[in-house]
C-alpha positions as CSV (number, residue, x, y, z in Angstrom):
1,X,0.0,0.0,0.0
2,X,1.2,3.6,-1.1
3,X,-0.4,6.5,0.9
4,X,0.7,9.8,-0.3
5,X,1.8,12.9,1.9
6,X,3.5,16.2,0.8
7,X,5.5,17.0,4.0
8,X,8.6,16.6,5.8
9,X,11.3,14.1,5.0
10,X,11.5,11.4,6.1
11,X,11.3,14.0,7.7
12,X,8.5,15.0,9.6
13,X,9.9,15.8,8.9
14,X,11.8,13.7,7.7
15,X,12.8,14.4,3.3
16,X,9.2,14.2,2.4
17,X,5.9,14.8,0.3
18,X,2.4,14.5,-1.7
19,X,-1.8,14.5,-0.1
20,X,-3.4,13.7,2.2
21,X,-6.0,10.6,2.5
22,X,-8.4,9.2,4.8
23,X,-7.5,7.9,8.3
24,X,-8.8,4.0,7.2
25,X,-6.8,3.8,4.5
26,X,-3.7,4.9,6.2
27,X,-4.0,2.4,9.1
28,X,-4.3,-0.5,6.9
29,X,-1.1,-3.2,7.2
30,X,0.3,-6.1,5.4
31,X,-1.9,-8.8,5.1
32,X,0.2,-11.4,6.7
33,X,2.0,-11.0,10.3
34,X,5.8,-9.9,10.0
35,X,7.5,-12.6,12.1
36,X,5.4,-15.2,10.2
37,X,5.1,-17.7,12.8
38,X,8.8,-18.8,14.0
39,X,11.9,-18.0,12.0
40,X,13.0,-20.9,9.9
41,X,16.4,-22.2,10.0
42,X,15.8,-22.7,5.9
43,X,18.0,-19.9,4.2
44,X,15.3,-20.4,1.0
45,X,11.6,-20.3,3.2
46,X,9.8,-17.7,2.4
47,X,10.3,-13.9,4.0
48,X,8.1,-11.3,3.5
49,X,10.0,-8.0,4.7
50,X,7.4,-5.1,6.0
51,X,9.2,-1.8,5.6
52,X,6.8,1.5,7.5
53,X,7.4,4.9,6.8
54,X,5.1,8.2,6.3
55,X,5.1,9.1,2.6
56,X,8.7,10.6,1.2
57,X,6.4,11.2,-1.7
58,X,6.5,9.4,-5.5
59,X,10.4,10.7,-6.3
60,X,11.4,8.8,-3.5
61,X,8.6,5.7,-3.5
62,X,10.5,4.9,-6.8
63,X,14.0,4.7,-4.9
64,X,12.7,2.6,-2.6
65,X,10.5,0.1,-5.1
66,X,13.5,-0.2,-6.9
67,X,15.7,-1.1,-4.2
68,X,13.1,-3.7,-3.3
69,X,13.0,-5.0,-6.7
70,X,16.9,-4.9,-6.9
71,X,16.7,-6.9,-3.6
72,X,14.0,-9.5,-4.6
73,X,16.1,-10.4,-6.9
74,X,18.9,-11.5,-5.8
75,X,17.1,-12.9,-2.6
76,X,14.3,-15.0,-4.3
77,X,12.6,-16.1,-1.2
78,X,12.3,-12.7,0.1
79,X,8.9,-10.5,-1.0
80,X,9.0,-6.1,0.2
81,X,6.1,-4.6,1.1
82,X,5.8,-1.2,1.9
83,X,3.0,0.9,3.9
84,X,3.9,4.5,3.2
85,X,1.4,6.3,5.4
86,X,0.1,9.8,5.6
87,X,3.1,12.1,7.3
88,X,0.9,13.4,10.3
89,X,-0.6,9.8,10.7
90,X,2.4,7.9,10.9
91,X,4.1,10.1,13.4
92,X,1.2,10.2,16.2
93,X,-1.0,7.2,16.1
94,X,0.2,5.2,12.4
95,X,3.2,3.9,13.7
96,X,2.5,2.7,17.4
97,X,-0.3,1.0,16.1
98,X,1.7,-0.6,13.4
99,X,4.3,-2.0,16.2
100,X,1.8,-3.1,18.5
101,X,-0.4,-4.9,15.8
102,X,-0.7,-8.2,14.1
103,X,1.1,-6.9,11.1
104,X,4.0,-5.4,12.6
105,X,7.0,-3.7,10.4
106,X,10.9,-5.4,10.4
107,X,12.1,-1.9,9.3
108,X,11.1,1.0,10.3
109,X,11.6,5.2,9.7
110,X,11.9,7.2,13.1
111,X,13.4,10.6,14.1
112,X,16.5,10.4,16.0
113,X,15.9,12.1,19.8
114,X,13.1,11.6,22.0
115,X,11.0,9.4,19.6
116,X,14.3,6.7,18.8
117,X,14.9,6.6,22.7
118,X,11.0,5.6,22.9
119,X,10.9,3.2,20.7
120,X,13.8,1.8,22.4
121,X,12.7,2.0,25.5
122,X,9.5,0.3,24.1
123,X,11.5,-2.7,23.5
124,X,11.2,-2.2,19.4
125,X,14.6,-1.3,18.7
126,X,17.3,-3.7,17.8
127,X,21.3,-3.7,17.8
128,X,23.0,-2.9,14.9
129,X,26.2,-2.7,16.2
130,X,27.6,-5.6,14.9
131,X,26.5,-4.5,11.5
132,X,27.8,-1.4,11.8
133,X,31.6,-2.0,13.2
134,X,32.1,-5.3,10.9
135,X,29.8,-5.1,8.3
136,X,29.1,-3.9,4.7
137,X,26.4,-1.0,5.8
138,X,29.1,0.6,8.1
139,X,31.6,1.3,5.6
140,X,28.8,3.9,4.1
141,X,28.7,6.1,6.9
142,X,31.4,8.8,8.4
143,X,31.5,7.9,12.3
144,X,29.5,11.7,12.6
145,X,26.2,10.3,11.0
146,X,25.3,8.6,14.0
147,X,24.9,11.2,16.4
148,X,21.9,10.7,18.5
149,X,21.8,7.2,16.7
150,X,23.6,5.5,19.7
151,X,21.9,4.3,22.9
152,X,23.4,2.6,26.4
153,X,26.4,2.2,23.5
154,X,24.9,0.4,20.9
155,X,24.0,1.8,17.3
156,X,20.1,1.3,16.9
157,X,19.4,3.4,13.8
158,X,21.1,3.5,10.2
159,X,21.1,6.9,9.1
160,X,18.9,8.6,6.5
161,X,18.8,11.9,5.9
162,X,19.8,15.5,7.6
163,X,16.9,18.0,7.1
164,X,16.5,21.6,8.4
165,X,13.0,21.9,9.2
166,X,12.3,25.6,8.8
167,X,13.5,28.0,7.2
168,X,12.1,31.3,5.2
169,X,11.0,30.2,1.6
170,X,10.9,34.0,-0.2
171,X,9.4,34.8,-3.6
172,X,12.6,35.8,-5.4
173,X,10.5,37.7,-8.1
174,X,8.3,39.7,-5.6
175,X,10.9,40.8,-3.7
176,X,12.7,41.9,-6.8
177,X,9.7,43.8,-7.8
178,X,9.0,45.8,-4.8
179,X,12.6,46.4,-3.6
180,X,13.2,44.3,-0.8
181,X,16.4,43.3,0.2
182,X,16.8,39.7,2.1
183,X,16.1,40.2,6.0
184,X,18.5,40.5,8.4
185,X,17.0,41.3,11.6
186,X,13.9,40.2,13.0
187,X,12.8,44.2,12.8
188,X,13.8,44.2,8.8
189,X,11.5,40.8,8.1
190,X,8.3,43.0,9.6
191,X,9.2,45.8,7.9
192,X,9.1,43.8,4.7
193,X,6.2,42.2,5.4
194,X,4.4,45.3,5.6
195,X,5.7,46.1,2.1
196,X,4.4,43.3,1.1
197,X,0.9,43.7,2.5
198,X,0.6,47.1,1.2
199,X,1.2,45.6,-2.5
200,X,-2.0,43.4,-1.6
201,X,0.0,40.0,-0.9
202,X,0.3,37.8,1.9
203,X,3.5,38.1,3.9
204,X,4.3,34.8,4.9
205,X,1.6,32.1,4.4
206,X,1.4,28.9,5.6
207,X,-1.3,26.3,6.5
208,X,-1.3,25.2,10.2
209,X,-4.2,22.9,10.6
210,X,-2.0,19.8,11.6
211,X,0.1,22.5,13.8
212,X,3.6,21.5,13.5
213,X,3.8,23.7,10.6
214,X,3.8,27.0,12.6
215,X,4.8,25.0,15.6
216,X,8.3,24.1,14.1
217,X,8.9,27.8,13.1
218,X,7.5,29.7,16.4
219,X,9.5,26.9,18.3
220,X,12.7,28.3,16.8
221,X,11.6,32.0,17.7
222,X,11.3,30.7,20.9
223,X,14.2,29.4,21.4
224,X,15.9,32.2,20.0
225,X,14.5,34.8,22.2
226,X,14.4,32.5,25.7
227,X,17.8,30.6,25.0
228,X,18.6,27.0,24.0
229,X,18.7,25.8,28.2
230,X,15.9,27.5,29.0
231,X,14.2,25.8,25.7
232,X,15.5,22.4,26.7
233,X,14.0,22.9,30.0
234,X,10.6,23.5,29.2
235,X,10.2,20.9,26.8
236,X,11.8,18.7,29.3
237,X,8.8,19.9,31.8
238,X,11.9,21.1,34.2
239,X,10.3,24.8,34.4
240,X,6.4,25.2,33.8
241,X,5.5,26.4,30.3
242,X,4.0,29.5,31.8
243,X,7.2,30.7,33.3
244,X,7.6,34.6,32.6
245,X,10.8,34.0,30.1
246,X,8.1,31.9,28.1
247,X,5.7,34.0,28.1
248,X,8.0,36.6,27.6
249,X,9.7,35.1,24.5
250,X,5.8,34.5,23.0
251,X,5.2,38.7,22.3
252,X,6.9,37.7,19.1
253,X,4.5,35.5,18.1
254,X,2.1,38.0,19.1
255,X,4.0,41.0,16.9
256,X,3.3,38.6,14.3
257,X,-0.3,38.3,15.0
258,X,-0.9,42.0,15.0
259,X,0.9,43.0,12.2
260,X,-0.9,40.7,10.3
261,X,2.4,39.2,8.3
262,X,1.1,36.1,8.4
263,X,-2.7,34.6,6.2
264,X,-5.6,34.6,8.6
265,X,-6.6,31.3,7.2
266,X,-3.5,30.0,8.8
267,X,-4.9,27.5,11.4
268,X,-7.9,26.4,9.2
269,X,-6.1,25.2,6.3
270,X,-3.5,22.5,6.4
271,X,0.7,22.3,4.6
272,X,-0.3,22.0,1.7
273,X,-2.6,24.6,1.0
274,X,-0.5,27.0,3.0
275,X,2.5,25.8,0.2
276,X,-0.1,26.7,-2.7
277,X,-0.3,29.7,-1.7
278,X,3.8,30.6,-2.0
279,X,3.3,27.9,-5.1
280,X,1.1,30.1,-6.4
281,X,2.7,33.5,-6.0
282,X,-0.3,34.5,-3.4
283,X,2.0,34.8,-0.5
284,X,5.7,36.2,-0.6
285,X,7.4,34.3,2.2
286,X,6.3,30.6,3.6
287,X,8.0,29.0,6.2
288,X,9.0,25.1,6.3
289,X,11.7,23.1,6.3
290,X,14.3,21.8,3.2
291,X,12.0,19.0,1.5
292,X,10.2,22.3,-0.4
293,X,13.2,22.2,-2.8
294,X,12.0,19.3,-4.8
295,X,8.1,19.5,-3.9
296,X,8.5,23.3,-5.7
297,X,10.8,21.9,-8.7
298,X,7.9,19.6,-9.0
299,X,4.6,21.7,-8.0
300,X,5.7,25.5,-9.2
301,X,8.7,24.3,-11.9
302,X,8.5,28.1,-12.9
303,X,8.4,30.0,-9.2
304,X,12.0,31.6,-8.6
305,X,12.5,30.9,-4.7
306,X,15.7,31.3,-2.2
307,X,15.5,31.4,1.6
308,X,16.9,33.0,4.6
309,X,17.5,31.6,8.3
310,X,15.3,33.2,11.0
311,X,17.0,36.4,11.1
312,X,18.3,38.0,14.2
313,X,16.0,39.3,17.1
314,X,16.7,40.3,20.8
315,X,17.4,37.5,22.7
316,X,19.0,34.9,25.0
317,X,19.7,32.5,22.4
318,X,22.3,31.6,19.8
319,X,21.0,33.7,16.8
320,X,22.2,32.0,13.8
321,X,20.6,28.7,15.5
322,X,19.3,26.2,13.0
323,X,16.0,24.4,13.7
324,X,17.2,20.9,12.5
325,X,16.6,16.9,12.6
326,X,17.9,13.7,11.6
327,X,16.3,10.7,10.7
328,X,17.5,6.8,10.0
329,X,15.3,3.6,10.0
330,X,15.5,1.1,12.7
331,X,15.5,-2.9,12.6
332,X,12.2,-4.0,14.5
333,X,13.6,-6.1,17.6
334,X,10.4,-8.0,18.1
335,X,11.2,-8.9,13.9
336,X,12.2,-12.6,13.1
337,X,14.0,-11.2,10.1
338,X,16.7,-9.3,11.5
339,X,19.6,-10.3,9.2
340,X,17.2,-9.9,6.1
341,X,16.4,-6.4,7.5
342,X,20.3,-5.4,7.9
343,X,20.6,-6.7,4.2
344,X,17.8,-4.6,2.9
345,X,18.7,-1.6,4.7
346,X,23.0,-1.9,3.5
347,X,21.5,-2.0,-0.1
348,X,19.5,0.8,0.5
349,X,22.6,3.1,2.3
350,X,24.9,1.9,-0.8
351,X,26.2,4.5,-3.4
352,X,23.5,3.6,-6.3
353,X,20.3,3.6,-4.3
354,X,21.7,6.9,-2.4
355,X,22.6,8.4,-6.1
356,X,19.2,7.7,-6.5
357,X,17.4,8.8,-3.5
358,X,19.4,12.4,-4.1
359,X,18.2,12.7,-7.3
360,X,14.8,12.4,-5.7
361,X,15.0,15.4,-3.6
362,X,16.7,13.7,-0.5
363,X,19.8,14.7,1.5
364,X,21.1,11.2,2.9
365,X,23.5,11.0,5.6
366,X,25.7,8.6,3.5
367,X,29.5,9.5,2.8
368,X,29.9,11.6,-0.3
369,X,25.8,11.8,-1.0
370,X,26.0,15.4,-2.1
371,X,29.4,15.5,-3.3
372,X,27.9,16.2,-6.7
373,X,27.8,18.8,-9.5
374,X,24.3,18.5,-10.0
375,X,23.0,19.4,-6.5
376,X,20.4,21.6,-6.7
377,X,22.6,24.7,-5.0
378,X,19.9,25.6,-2.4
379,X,20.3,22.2,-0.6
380,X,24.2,22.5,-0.6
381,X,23.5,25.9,1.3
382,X,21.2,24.3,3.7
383,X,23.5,21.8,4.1
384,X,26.2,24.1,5.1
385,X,24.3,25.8,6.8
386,X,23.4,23.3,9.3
387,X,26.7,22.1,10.0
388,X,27.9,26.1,10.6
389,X,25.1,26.7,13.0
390,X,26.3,28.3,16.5
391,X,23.4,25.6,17.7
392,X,21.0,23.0,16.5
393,X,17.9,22.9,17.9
394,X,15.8,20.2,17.9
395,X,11.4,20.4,17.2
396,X,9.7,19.9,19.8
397,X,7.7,17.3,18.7
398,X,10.8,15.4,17.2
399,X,13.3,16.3,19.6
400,X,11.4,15.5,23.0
401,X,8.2,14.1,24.4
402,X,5.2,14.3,21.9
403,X,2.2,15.5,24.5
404,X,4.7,18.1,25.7
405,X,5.0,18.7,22.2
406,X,1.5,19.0,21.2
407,X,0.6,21.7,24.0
408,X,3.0,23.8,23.0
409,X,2.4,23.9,19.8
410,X,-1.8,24.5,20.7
411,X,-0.6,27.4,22.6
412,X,1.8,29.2,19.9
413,X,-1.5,28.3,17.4
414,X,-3.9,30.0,20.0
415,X,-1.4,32.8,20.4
416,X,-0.9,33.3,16.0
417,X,-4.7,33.5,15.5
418,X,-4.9,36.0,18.2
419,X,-7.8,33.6,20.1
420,X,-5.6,34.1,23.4
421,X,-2.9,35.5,24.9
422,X,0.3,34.3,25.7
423,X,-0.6,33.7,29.6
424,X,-3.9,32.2,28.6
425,X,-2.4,29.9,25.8
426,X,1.0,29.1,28.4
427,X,-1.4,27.9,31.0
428,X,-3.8,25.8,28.9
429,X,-0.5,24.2,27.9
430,X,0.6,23.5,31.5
431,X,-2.5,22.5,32.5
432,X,-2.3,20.0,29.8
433,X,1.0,18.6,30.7
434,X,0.7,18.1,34.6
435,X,-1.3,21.1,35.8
């Protein structure tokens, strides 16, 4: 089964991208269980590999059938199925369901950070080590891939890709046309954006229906304004949510709000319409993360687009911070097909299928991926960007515990569509979380 999302890689993230379909459809499995009774001793029985993911969209479905069908044949007893889910699904309710069901994946995608070390602590997360030190699929990856990969000492996760997760997407040709020059201060992107409204075009648009969207991005505000500890201590529940440097930090997200930069559709309408409306030059500015590169080349071929960072603003953080994840795929411990899995997932990490999977849009963590002179130059940038950053910081929904997560991102939502105020929107969110 192929279900189809336009949204973060692999990502969320995650690379990432295509629609959104119905919740039945997206929770429907492999017809058959995936340990298939006992593992056989017989090198020839039958093995049907389940491989879970949400949707990296068709470029990269390709990659993937094509490595199964590259792997099929030259292991005749072993059948690939996929179940590429909706993005949103997958990440909340798709993929514990899928672990805890009847129909269970042997390979499965997973943000490194707070959602690997659940799974793991879950008891659905297998060592790789062995694999890693003394066999074929380590010899694809530089030592530095695996950061945040490695638990209690043991790899856990082969690498996938590295993806910033917002940034500014800006209208190359609009800005041209009413002489705007790239942000760089927090003060200068306002001042733009009322430019931009005056010429009777959305600022920045984006959908936020599912939240993340303008959850990721006022996240990284946050942290920007409050500092990276204090950050990591709310979303670790160490200080409430309502603390005053919270709330404090929030009056951007409320500057926003009343300068009306941003489309007042914004929490009715979901990604991708908020991306139609950059897409469609309605809105000069939309904030998301790198996978818009090749969901643009293939949506808008003939939109001229760049981005900035967040651009400077007062505050205790490190200001040319990168809002960032990475992501891998982990070999299902309760699986009986381990070895198969490590086979599948080596062919997969190997130069050809990685060639491939670039040429699809994605930025794999494999050595010497994007050492090519066909990269499209915006996702060399981001790249480099990310591994310049004063500071990575991790989304919250990624990066630490989901409910924690969620509230937070309710609040900054509440706070955007000017429905409640920072203190209002902070409580709810503590209130949420452990009162």
């Amino acid at each position: 089964m192929q279900i189809a999302s336009l949204k973060r890689d692999g990502a969320r993230r995650f690379g990432v991208v295509a629609g959104v379909l119905v919740l039945a459809l997206a929770l429907v499995a492999g017809a058959c269980s995936s340990s298939d009774g006992e593992s056989s001793t017989d090198p020839d029985a039958p093995v049907t590999l389940r491989v879970a993911m949400g949707s990296p969209g068709e470029a990269q479905i390709e990659v993937w059938e094509a490595t199964a069908a590259s792997f099929e044949a030259s292991n005749p007893n072993v059948t690939v199925e996929f179940n590429f889910q909706d993005d949103d699904l997958y990440e909340t309710i798709g993929l514990p369901n899928l672990l805890n069901g009847g129909d269970a994946p042997d390979v499965y995608f997973e943000w490194a950070g707070q959602r690997l070390q659940d799974r793991y602590d879950e008891g659905f997360v297998a060592d790789i080590t062995d694999a890693v030190q003394n066999g074929e699929l380590g010899t694809y990856f530089e030592e530095g891939a695996y950061n945040g990969m490695v638990i209690d000492g043991k790899n856990v996760m082969v690498p996938a890709n590295a993806d910033v997760t917002t940034v500014m997407w800006y209208n190359v040709d609009i800005f041209n046309d009413l002489g705007i020059s790239v942000p760089t201060t927090w003060d200068e992107m306002i001042a733009a954006s009322e430019i931009i409204k005056a010429a009777g075009v959305i600022p920045i648009g984006i959908g936020n229906k599912d939240l993340w969207p303008v959850g990721n991005w006022t996240s990284h505000i946050l942290s920007r304004a409050m500092g990276e500890e204090t950050y990591d201590q709310m979303l670790k529940q160490e200080i409430p949510m309502d603390s005053p440097e919270i709330v404090a930090a929030m009056e951007y997200v409320v500057e926003l709000q009343q300068s009306g930069t941003v489309n007042e559709s914004v929490n009715a309408i979901d990604d991708n319409e908020g991306a139609e409306l950059f897409f469609q030059g309605k809105a000069a500015m939309h904030p998301i993360g790198s996978w818009l590169v090749s969901w643009a080349i293939e949506s808008a071929p003939d939109l001229n687009f760049d981005y900035f960072n967040l651009p400077p603003l007062e505050g205790a953080g490190t200001q040319d911070s990168v809002i960032a994840v990475s992501t891998g795929f982990i070999v299902n411990a309760e699986s009986s097909h381990q070895d198969v899995a490590i086979d599948f997932l080596t062919l997969f990490s190997s130069p050809e299928f990685t060639s491939q999977m670039v040429d699809a849009g994605g930025t794999p963590l494999a050595t010497g991926a994007l050492d090519r002179d066909d990269i499209d130059p915006r996702i060399l940038s981001l790249m480099e960007m990310m591994q310049t950053a004063g500071a990575l910081v991790a989304p919250p929904d990624t990066g630490y515990d989901i409910e924690v997560a969620d509230a937070l991102y309710a609040a900054e939502a509440e706070v955007l569509g000017g429905v409640s105020t920072p203190e209002e929107a902070l409580a709810t969110a503590q209130a949420k979380i452990g009162g």
